[in-house]
N, C-alpha and C positions, 0 to 999 in steps of 0.2 A: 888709107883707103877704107873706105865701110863696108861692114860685108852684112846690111841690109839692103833687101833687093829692092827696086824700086816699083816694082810691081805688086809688092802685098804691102797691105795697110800695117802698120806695128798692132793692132789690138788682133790680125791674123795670127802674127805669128809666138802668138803668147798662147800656150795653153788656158783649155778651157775648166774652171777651177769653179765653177757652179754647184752650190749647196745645194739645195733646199730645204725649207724649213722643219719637215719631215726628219731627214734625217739629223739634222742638225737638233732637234731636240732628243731622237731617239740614242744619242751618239752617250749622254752618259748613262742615259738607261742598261746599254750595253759596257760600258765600265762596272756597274754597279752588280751585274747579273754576272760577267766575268769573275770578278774576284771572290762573290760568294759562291760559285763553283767551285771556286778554287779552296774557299779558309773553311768552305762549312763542313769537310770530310773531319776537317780536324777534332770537331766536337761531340764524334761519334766515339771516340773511349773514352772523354771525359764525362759523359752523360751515361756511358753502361759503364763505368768506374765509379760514380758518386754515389752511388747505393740509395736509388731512390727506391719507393716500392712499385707492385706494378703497374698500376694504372695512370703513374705520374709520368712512368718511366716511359710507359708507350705513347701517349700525349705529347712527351718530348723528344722520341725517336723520329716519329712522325713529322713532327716540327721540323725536326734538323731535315730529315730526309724532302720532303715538300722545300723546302730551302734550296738544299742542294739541287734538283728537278728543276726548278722554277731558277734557278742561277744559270744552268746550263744550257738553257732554250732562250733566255734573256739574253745571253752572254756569247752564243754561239757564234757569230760572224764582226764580234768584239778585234781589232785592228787588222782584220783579213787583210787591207790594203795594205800593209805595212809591208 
């Protein structure tokens, strides 16, 4: 015995799985903005470890930290659906 009913079409009762294009290209931007949330804390004692002097060192604090910022807002709603 089938236990489709005969009263809904089969494309009914199939969940609706529509993309679009939008997100479909924003989906690795938020991969890419995820992870460097996540790895770019790491390179804040390597960089106040390496003994650079000051104005290199702040150029590159900045750096990491604008990184990390900009990973975070990229990355924020990175596999929510999961």
């Amino acid at each position: 015995m089938s236990s489709v009913s005969p009263f809904r079409s089969p494309s009914e009762a199939l969940p609706d799985r529509s993309v679009d294009f939008r997100t479909l290209a924003f989906r690795p931007i938020q991969f890419l903005g995820f992870w460097t949330a996540v790895l770019a804390p790491l390179a804040y004692p390597t960089v106040l470890l390496s003994g650079l002097d000051g104005q290199s060192l702040l150029f590159l604090l900045a750096g990491v930290f604008l990184a990390n910022v900009l990973g975070l807002v990229l990355g924020r709603d990175y596999r929510a659906d999961a």
